[in-house]
Each structure stands twice: as structure tokens, then as C-alpha cells.
DRENMI-887552 format. One record per residue (C-alpha): residue number from 1; x, y, z. Coordinates in Angstrom, 2 decimals, always signed. Layout:
N
NUM	X	Y	Z $
...
***
This chain:
220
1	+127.73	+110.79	+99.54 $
2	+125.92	+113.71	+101.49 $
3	+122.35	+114.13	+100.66 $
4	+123.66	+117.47	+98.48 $
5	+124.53	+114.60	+96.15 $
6	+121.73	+112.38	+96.84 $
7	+118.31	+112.42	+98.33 $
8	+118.03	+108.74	+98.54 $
9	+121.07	+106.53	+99.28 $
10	+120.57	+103.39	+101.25 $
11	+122.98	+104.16	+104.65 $
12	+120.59	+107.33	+105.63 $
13	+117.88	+104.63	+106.75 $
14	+120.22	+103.78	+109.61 $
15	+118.90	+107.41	+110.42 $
16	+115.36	+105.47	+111.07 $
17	+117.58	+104.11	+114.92 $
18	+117.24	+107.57	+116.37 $
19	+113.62	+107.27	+116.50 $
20	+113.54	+105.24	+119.63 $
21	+114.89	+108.05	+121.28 $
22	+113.56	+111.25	+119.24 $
23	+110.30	+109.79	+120.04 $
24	+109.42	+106.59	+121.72 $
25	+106.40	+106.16	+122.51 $
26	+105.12	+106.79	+119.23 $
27	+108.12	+104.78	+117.94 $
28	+107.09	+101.65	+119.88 $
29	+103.28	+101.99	+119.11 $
30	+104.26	+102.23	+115.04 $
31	+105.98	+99.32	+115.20 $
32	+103.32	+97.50	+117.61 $
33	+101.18	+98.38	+114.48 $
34	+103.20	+97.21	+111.84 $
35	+103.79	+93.91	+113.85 $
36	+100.07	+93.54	+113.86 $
37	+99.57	+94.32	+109.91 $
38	+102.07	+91.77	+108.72 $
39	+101.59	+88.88	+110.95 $
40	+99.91	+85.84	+109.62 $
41	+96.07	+85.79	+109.27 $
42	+93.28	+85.45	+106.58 $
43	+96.17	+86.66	+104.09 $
44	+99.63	+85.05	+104.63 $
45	+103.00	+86.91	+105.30 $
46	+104.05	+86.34	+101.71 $
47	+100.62	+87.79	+100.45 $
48	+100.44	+91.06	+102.41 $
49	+103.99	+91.62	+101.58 $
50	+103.36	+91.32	+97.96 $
51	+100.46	+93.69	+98.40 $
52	+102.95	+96.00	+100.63 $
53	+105.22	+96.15	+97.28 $
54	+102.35	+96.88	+95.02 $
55	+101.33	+99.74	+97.62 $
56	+104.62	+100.83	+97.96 $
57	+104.19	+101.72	+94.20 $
58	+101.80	+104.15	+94.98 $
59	+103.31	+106.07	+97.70 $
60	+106.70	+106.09	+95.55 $
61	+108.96	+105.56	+98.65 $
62	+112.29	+104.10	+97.49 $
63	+112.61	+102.71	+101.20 $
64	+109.37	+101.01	+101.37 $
65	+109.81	+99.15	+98.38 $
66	+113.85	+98.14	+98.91 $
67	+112.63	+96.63	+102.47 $
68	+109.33	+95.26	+101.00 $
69	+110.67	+93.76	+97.81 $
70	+113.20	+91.73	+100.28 $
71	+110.48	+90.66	+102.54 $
72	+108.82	+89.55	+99.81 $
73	+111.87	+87.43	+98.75 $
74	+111.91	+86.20	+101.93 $
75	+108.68	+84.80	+102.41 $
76	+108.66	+82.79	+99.08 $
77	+107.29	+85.52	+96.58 $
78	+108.96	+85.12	+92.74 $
79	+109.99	+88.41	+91.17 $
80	+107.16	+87.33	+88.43 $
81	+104.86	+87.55	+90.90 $
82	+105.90	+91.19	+92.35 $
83	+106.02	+92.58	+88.94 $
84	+102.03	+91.46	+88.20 $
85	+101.26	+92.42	+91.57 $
86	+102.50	+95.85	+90.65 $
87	+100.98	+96.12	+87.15 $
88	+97.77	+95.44	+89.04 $
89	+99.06	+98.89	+90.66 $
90	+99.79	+100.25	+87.57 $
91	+96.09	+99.61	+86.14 $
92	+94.27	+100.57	+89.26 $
93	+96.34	+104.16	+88.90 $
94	+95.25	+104.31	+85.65 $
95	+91.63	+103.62	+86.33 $
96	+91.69	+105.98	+88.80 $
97	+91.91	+108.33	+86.28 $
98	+89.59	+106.69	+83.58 $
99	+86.98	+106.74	+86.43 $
100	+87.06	+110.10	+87.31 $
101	+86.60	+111.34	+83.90 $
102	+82.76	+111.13	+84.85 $
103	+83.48	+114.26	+87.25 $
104	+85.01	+116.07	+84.30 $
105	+81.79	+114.70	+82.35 $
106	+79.53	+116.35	+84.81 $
107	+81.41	+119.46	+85.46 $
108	+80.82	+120.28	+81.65 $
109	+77.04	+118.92	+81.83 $
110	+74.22	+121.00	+82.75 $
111	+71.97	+118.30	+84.37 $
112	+74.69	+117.51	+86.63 $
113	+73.94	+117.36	+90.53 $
114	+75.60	+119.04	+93.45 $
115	+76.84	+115.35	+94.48 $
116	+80.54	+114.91	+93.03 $
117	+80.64	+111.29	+93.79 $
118	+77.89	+108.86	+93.20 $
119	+78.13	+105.31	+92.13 $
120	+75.56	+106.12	+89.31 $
121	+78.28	+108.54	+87.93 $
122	+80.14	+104.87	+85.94 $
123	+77.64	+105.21	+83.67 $
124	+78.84	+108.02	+82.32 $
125	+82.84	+106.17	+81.60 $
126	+81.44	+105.79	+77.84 $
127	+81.58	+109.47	+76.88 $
128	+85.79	+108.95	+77.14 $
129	+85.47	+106.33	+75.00 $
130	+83.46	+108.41	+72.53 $
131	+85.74	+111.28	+72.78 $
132	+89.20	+109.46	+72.90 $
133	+88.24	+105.91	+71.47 $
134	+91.87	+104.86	+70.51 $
135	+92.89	+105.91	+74.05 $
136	+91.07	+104.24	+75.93 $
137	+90.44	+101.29	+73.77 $
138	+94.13	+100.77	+74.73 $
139	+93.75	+101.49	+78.02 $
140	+90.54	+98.70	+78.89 $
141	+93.19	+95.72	+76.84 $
142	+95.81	+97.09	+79.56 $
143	+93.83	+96.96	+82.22 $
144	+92.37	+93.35	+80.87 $
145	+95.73	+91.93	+80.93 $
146	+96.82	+93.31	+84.05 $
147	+94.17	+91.21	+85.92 $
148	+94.11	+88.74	+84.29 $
149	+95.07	+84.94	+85.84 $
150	+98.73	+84.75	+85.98 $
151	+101.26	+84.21	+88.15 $
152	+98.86	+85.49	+90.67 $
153	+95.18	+84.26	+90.86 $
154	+92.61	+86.80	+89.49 $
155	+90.93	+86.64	+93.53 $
156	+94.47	+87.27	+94.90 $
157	+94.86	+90.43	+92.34 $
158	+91.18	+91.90	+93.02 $
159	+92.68	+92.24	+97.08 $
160	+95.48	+93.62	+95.61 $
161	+93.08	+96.18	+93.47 $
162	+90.68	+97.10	+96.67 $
163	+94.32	+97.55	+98.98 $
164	+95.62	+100.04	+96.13 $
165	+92.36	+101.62	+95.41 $
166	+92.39	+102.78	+99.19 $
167	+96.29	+104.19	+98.97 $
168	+95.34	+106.08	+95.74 $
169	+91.91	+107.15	+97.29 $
170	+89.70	+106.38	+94.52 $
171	+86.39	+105.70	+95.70 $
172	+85.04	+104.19	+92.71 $
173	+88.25	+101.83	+92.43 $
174	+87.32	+100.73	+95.74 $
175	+83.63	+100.13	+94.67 $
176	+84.50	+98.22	+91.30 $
177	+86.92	+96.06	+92.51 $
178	+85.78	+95.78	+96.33 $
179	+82.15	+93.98	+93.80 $
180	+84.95	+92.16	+91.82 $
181	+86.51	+90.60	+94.93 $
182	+83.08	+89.57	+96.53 $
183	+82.04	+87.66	+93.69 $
184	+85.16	+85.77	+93.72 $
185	+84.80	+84.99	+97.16 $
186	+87.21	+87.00	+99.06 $
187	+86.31	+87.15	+102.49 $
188	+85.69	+90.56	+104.60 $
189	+88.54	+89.29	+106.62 $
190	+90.69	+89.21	+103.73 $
191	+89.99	+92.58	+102.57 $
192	+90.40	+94.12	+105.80 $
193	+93.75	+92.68	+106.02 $
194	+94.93	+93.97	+103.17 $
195	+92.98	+97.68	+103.48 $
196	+95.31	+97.69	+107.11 $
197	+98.50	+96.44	+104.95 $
198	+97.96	+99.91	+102.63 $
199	+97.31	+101.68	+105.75 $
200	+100.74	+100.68	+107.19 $
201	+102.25	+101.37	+104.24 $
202	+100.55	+104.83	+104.04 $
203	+102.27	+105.39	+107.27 $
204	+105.23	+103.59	+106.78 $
205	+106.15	+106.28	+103.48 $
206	+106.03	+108.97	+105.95 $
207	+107.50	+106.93	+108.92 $
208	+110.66	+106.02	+106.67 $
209	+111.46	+109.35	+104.94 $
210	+111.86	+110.58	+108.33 $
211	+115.71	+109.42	+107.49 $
212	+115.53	+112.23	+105.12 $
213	+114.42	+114.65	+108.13 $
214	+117.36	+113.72	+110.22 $
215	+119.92	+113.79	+107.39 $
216	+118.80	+117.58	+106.57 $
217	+118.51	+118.45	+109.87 $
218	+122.23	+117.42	+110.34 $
219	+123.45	+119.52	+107.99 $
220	+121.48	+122.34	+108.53 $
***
């Protein structure tokens, strides 16, 4: 099928072999990086490719997740597991959202400062629950569940939480759960790891849709 028919079919990644040439320097210093990211550490292979998965989620790359996903497989990860690492996704998106509802709060509030984010503005997360109480009642169970002990350990889902909060740029996702993970014990070395694992994914969305690039550019 051309990609007239399909933007995503799974033979344009072959594309992804011209790089070397198109480019190689840069070629061979992404994957030096990617080597680096996924190699065993404070966080195992099998960890930081679950948390690759759950990333992948965020940056919506069909590529990223096929290749992921089997990596996962690979290293010993159960498809239970994926799919809470990826509701932990799923929650973190949505607080992302809950959470910035105190900007909206402040834009309509006359005391408001000039600052748009400050930790102090969490305080502020019960006026959506005043105004929408059904809503986000819902919403707080969901999230409850969704990091909750399970297949994966509640410490093991709060790395996955600080990882996604830096792919979906939340700042006070990274705050919440960066506190959460501390107080589980979760090492700085583990949360570093896992912060570079969304990095590489970050680059790894743009990196594989490159494939796309090439196939347009062919039939241009």
C-alpha cells in the first residue's frame, strides 16, 4: 500500500536504513544515545522499556510503541503489566489537565500574580471540584486506581508518573509525583534513568517518523 492509502504501515520503517547515509554522524550519535538510555542500570532493561511503552503513549508514535511493546516482551514484561504501566499514562495525562485548572482559576481571579506557575497554585485544585464535583469526583477514583499496587509496585508506577510527567511537560505532575516517588524511596539515580528513557523516547517519535519523510519525499 502507498502512503496515499496509509500513513502508517509497518514496511516504511525499513525507510529508518537510509539514515546511515542521509546523515551519519547524527545517525551514529542517536543511536550511541539510545544504547546508553536502555542499557542496564539503577532501572533494569525490562523496567525502562515498560516506561518507554508508557511514554510512547504520550508521544502517540505507532512505531515507538510496535518496537517498544516487543522489547518489552522480550525482556520478561507481561502484557498486564504494559497495560497498568500505561493507565499510569493515562492518569498522569489526565492530571495534567486537572492541575492546570489552577491557571484557569487564576486567570479569572483578581488577586492573581504575574507568576503562571507556582507550587502554591495546588491549593487552588478544590475550586474544580466545587464547580464540576461529579467530574472530578470520577476523575480522583481513576486516578486512585491507576496507581494503585498491582501488577506493578506503587514505587515502580510513581517513576513511571515523574518519566511521563516530563514527556507531557507538566510541571506540577513532575512536582507531585517526583514528592510521591521520594517518599517511597526511589533513588535520584532511578529517576534520572527514567527522565533520560522519556527523553529518548521524545527523540525517538521524531527520529522514527522520519520513515514518513522519506516515503513522501519518494513520491513527491
Amino acid at each position: 500500500m502507498t502512503l496515499a492509502g496509509s500513513f502508517y504501515e509497518t514496511s516504511q520503517a525499513q525507510h529508518l536504513s537510509k539514515l546511515k547515509d542521509l546523515a551519519p554522524e547524527q545517525t551514529k550519535a542517536f543511536a550511541a544515545f539510545n544504547d546508553g538510555v536502555f542499557k542496564d542500570g539503577a532501572l533494569t532493561k525490562k523496567e525502562k522499556e515498560i516506561i518507554a511503552v508508557t511514554v510512547a503513549h504520550v508521544t502517540e508514535c505507532p512505531y515507538c510503541i510496535d518496537s517498544h511493546t516487543k522489547k518489552a516482551k522480550k525482556e520478561g514484561a507481561t502484557l498486564e503489566e504494559l497495560v497498568e504501566g500505561v493507565y499510569v499514562t493515562t492518569a498522569v495525562e489526565a492530571g495534567g489537565a486537572v492541575t492546570h485548572s489552577t491557571n484557569m482559576h487564576n486567570t479569572l481571579s483578581d488577586d492573581a500574580g504575574d507568576v503562571l506557575y507556582e507550587r502554591s497554585n495546588l491549593k487552588n485544585l478544590n475550586q474544580l471540584g466545587k464547580h464540576a464535583k461529579d467530574a472530578f469526583q470520577g476523575y480522583s477514583g481513576f486516578n486512585e486506581a491507576a496507581m494503585k499496587e498491582g501488577e506493578l509496585s506503587t514505587k515502580f508506577k510513581e517513576i513511571v508518573a515523574v518519566a511521563v510527567g516530563h514527556a507531557t511537560l507538566c510541571p506540577y505532575c513532575i512536582d507531585v509525583h517526583t514528592k510521591n516517588a521520594d517518599k517511597l524511596g526511589v533513588s535520584r539515580e532511578e529517576l534520572s534513568e527514567a527522565v533520560l528513557v522519556a527523553s529518548a523516547m521524545l527523540a525517538g517519535g521524531s527520529y522514527a517518523h522520519m520513515a514518513n519523510m522519506i516515503e513522501s519525499y519518494g513520491e513527491a
